[in-house]
N, C-alpha and C positions, 0 to 999 in steps of 0.2 A: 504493500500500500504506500501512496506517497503520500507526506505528510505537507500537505499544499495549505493549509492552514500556517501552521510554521513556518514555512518559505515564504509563504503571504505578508506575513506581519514580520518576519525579519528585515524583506525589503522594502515594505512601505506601500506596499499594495494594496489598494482597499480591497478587503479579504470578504466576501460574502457566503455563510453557511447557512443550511437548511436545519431547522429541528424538528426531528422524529417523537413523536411519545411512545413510549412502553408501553405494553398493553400489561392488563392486570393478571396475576398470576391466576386467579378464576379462570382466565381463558386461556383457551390448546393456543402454543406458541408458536404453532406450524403455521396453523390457520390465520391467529391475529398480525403474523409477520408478514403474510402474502404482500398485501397494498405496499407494505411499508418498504418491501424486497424491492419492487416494483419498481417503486420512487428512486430507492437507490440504484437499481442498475441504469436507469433511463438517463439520469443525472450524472453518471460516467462521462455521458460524452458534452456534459456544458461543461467548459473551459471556463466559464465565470463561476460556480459553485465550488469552494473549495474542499465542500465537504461537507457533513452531516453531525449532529447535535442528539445526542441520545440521552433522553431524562431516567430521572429516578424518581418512584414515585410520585408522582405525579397524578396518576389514574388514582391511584391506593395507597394504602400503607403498605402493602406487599405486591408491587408492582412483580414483573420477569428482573429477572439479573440484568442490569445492564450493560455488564461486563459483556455477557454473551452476545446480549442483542449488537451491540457496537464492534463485535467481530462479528458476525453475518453481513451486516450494515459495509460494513470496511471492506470485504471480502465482493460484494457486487457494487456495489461505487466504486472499488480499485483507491478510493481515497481516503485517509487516517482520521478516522471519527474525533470530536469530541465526546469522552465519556463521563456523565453529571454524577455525582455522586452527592447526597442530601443528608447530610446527620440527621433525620428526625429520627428516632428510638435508635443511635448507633452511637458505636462507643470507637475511642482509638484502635482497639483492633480489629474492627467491621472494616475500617477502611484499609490497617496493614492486609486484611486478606484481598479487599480486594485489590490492591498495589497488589499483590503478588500473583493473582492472577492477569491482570493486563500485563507484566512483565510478563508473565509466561508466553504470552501470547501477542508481544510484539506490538500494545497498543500502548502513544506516548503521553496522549492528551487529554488532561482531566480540569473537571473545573467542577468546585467546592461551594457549595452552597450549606447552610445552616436547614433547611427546609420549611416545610408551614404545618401549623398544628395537625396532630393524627386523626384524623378523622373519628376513630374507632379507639378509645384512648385503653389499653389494658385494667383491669380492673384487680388485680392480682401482682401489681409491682410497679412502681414508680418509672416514669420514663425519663432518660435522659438523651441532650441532644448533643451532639459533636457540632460546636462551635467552627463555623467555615474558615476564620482565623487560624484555629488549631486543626483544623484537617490540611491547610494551606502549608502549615509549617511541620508538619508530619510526613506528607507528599513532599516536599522540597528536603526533607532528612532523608527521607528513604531511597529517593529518587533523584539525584541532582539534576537529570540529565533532562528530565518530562518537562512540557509545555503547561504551567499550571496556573488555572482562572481560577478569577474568584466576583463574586459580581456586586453591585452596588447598584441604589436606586435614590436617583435623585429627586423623585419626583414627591416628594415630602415638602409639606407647606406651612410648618412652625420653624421655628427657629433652633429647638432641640434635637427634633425630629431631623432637619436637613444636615444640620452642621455634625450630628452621632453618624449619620450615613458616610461624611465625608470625613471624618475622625479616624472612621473604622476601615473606611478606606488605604487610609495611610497605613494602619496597621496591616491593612492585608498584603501589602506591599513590602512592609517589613519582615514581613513571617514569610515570602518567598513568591509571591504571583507574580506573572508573566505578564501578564494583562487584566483586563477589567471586562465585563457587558454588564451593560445596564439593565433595569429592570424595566419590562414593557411600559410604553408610555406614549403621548400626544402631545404633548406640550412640550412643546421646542424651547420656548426660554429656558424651560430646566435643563434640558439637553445643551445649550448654552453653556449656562451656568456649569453647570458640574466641570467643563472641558476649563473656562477661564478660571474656576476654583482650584484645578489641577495644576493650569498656571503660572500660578499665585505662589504655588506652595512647592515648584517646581519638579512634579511627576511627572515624567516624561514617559513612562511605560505608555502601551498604546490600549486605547478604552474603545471597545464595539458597540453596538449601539444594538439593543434590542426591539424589534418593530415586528407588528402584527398585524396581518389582514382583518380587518373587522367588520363582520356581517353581522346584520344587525339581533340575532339573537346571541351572539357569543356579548355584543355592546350590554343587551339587557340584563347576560348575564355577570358581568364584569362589573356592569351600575350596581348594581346588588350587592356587590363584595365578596361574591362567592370568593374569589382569587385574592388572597390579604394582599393591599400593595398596589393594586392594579387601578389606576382611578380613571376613569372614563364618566365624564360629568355631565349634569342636567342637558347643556345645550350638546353637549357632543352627541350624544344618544337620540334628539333631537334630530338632530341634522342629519344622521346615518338612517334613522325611520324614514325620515322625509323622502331621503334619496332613494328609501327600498322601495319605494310606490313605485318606479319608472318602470318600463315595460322587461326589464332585462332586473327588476328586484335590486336594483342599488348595486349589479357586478360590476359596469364597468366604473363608478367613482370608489370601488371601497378600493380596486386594482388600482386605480389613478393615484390615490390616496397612499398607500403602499412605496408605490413607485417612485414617489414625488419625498417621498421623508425618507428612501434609500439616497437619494439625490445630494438633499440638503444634509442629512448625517456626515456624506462625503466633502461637504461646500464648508462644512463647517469644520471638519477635523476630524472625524475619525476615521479609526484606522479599518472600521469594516461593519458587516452590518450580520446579528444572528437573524433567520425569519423565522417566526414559528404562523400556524394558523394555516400553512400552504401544504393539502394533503394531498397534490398530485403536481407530478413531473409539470405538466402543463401546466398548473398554477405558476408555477416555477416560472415557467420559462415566460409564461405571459408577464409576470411581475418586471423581471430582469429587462426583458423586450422593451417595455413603457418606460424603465427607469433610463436604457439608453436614446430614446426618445425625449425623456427631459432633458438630458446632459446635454444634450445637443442644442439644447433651446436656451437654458438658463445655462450662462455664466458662470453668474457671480452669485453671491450668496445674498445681493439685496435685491436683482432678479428673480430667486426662485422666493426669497421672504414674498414680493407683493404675491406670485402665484399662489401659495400658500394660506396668505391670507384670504385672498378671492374665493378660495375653495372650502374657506370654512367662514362661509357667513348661512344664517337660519332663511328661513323661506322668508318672512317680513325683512330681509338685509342686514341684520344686524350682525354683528360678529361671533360668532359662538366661543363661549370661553371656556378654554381648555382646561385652565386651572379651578382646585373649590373656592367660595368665597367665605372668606378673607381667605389669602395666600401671602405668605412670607419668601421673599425673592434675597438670594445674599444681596446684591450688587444694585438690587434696585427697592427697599425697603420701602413700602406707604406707609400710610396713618391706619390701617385696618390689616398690617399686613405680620401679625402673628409671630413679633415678636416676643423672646421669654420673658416671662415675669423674673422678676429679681429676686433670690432666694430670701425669703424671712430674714428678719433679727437672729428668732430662734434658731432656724434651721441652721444658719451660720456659726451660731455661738456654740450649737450640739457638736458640729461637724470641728470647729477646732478643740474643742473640749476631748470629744474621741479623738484627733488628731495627735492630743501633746499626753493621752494617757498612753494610745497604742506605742510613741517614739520612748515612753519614759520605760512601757513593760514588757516590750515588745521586739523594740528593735536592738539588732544583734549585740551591738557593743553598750546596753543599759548594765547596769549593776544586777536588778532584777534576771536577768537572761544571762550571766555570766552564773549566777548564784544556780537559777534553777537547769543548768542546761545538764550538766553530770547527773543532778538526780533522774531527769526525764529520760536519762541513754539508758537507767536502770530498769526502767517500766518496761514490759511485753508488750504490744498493742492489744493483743488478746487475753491480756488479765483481767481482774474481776477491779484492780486500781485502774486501770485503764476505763471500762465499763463506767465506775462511778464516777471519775473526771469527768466524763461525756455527760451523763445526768445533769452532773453541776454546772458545767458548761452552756450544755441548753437550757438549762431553767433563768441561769442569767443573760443568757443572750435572747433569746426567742422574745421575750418582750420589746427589748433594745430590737433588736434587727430582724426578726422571722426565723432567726434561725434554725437550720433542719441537723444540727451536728451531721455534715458533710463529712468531715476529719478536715478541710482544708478552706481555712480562713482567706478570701482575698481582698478583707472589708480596706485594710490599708491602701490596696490600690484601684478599691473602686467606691471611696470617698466614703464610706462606711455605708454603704447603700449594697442589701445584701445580696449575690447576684442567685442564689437558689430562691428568692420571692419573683423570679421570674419566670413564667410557668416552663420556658426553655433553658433555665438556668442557664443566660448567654453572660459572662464576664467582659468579656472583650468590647463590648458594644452591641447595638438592638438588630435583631432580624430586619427584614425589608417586610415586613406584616402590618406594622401598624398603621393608624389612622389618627391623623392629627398626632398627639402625643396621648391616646389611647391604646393599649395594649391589645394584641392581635385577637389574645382573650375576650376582651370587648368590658371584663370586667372591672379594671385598674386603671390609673396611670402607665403606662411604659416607665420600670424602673432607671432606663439610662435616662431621659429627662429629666426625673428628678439628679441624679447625675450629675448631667451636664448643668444644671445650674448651679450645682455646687463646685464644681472644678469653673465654672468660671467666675464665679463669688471670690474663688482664690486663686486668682492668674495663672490657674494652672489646666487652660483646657490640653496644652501642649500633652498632657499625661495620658490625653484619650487617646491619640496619635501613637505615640511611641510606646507603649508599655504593653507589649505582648502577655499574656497572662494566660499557663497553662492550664489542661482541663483537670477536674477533680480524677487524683487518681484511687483504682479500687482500693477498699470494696463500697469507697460512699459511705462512709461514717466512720466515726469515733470523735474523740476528741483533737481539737485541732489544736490546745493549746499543747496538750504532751507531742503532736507528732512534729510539731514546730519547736518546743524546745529541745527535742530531744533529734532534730535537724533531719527528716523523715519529707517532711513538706519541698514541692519543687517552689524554683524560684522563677521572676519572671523572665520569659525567654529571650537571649539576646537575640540582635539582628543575624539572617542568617550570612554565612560565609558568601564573597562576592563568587560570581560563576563566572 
């Protein structure tokens, strides 16, 4: 297989891939593979497709392997898949196995995602999620050598909400990605944005741009939230019904549509575009066909803006707005435009107060940690002194924090805001799920908001960025203070070695 993805973004070629979905392990994999076999051998012979996009769950909680599907997929497109890999109920060694089966089997390209809640949550044992961070920097340890994504979504319109997405970015970058794709989206000012954010802060790795055919029931379904993440607004949904009246059901503006945001992705800077929503070769090639049609036509990137705009205005003329209302924009902030509220008095005074207790009892070179560090090397972790440290443990923290005695404390570097209260236990920063600065749960705040106002209450958002923080390691409990004095706890992860 070649690895035309790879050569693609090495030299700067806008890299265009197709994504596949899995089909659910419910269904015979001979059968639900056919269409998809299909797509890919047809797609062999476009020279603009560098390749194919294989998810993970997605359909289910227990989709097909997509280790396997992304060798069949590779094997008749003759081109080196991307293969998704989703921590929802997966742990660091869900992904070592399957790193060792794509190396067996000669697949280089993987891309890391955190995933969205289990549909079907087990009832019989806590689920835990492999943070995309920490899959990203586990895949670049075991692997120097693999092409490794990891994705971000800019299309968040608080102030928490966007700046965690672009925090966590940074980390994903630290921990070892190769590149970026966005999360599905319409609204080009955020597409914008995220590139001049990058910028700014000088990341120069190259970011794909994720785009999606949208007919007008996938619209209906996406207005609804089924898809955390995914925002397609009152007038957008609007204007794709509008179009489905014509005599052809809205096909040829949702392809125009398509074609025209593969254009400008390109006009604008990125380095390539994933599609999903295109479930036949012909779709394919119809898409690509219009999009070299517009190249030809628009220039420049404030020629295809006016087309763009002209093409999203509602049947009275008005312009249909992409984004929700009120929306927080970095670079172009309004009066209604969702920025963060400023952290309390209290919340401030709490957060240094834990601050100068964890530095006095906590950290390595106190008196306190010198004193107890010999006695904690004497503890078993499976003693019955170990057991009651944990007791006492949580009954003092769990009110303070939620605490679930995990055995590994990361309150120090996530401003004492506990990261097991989040139903993904993510440390590192927030999944691409939430809404506004509500939790993908629908129940809470999003703990990294609260978060991020407190690391910026104390000039220290820079910490969200840079401070890789690894996962909980087994078995998920005990007490964190003996497995920390007793020096058992990992530390945060450095940058990985240059390639």
């Amino acid at each position: 297989m070649d690895n035309r993805l790879r050569e693609g973004l090495a030299k700067g070629q806008f890299t265009v891939t197709v994504e596949v979905v899995v089909p659910e392990r419910t269904k015979d994999l001979g059968v639900a593979l056919a269409p998809i076999l299909r797509t890919a051998r047809a797609l062999a012979q476009d020279p603009r497709v560098a390749g194919l996009n294989v998810t993970d769950r997605v359909k289910s909680d227990h989709d097909h392997d997509p280790v396997r599907v992304a060798l069949e997929v590779g094997w008749a497109s003759g081109k080196a898949p991307l293969v998704h890999f989703s921590g929802k109920d997966r742990t660091p060694a869900d992904l070592e196995a399957a790193l060792a089966r794509m190396d067996a089997l000669g697949l280089d390209n993987l891309l890391c995602v955190t995933g969205d809640r289990l549909k079907t949550p087990p009832a019989d044992r806590p689920v835990r999620y492999l943070d995309s961070v920490n899959a990203v920097a586990l895949a670049r340890q075991l692997r120097p050598a693999s092409l490794v994504a990891a994705a971000v979504s800019p299309f968040k319109y608080t102030e928490e909400a966007a700046l965690n997405q672009y925090l966590k970015m940074g980390k994903k970058h630290r921990a070892g990605a190769d590149y970026l794709i966005t999360q599905i989206g319409w609204d080009v000012r955020k597409l914008a944005e995220l590139l001049r954010y990058r910028a700014e802060r000088g990341l120069t790795h190259p970011v794909v741009a994720g785009l999606m055919l949208l007919p007008p029931g996938v619209a209906r379904y996406l207005h609804e939230g089924h898809v955390p993440g995914v925002v397609v607004t009152d007038d957008l949904l609007a204007l794709v019904e509008s179009e489905a009246r014509a005599p052809d059901r809205g096909a040829a503006r949702r392809f125009e549509r398509l074609a025209l945001q593969i254009v400008g992705a390109e006009l604008m800077g990125y380095a390539g575009a994933q599609l999903s929503g295109l479930a036949r070769s012909d779709d394919v090639g119809r898409t690509l066909d219009l999009a070299v049609g517009w190249r030809d036509r628009l220039r420049t990137l404030e020629d295809w803006s006016r087309e763009w705009q002209a093409r999203h205005r509602l049947p009275g003329g008005a312009p249909a707005r992409l984004a929700p209302a009120p929306a927080y924009f970095l670079f172009a902030p309004g009066p209604d435009g969702g920025a963060a509220r400023p952290a309390t008095a209290g919340e401030r005074a709490r957060y240094r107060a834990l601050a100068a207790l964890g530095r006095a009892v906590f950290a390595r070179r106190s008196p306190v940690h010198r004193l107890l560090r010999p006695l904690a090397r004497r503890v078993p972790p499976d003693s019955a002194v170990a057991e009651w440290l944990m007791r006492i443990e949580r009954l003092v923290k769990a009110p303070l924090f939620g605490c679930r005695a995990c055995g590994f404390c990361r309150l120090p570097e996530t401003f004492y805001v506990c990261p097991e209260t989040c139903p993904k236990g993510l440390a590192n920063g927030p999944c691409g799920g939430s809404a506004g600065n509500t939790c993908e749960a629908g129940d809470r705040e999003c703990i990294h908001s609260v978060k991020y106002r407190l690391a910026k209450a104390a000039g220290a958002l820079d910490d969200l960025e840079r401070t890789v923080i690894p996962p909980v390691p087994p078995p998920h409990r005990g007490s964190s203070w003996l497995n920390h004095y007793a020096g058992r706890n990992p530390g945060p992860l450095p940058p990985p070695h240059s390639r």
